[in-house]
C-alpha positions as CSV (number, residue, x, y, z in Angstrom):
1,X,0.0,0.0,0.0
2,X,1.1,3.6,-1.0
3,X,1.0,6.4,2.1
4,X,-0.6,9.3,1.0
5,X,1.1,12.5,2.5
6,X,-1.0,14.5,4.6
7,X,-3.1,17.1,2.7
8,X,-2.1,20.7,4.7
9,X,-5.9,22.5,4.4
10,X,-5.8,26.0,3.6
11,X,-5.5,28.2,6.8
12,X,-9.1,29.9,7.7
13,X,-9.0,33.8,7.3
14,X,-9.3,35.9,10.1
15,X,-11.9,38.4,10.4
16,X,-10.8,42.1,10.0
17,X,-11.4,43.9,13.1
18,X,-12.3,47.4,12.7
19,X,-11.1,49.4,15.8
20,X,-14.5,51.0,17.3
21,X,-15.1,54.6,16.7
22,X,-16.4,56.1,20.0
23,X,-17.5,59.8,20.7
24,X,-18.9,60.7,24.1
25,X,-22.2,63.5,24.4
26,X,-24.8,64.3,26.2
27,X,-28.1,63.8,24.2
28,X,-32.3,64.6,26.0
29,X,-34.4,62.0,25.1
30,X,-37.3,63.4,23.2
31,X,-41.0,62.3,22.5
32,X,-41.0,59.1,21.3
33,X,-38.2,57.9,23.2
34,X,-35.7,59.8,20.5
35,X,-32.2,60.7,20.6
36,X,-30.8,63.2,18.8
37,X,-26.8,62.7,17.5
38,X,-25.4,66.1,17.1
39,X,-24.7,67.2,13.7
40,X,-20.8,68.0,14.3
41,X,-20.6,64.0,15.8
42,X,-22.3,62.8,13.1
43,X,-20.1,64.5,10.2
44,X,-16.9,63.3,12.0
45,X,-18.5,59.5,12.2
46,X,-19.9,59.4,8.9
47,X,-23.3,58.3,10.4
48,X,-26.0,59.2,8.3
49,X,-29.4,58.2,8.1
50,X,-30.0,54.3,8.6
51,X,-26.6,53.9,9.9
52,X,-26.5,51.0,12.4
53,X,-24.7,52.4,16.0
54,X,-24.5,50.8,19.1
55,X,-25.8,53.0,22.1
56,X,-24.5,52.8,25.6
57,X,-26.5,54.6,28.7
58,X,-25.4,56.2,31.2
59,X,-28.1,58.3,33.5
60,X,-26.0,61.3,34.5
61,X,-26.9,62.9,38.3
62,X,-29.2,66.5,37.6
């Protein structure tokens, strides 16, 4: 019987990782239940409308 060598599978890639992009504000929560991203925050992330962000809360003291 002929041994077969080993067959070396291709290696798996790994997922890029974009760093997170993070700005810090304070926002009021308006009717609805709305938050409002300040324009000069949203120019500098790129976010525009239907842009998926991930939202963090924090109740600051009055």
């Amino acid at each position: 019987p002929v041994e077969e060598e080993p067959v070396e599978e291709p290696a798996e890639e790994e997922p890029i990782e974009e760093e997170p992009v993070e700005e810090e504000f304070l926002a009021n929560i308006h009717q609805g239940g709305r938050l409002t991203v300040p324009l000069p925050y949203r120019q500098s992330l790129g976010l525009e409308q239907g842009t998926r962000v991930r939202v963090k809360i924090r109740k600051d003291k009055p």
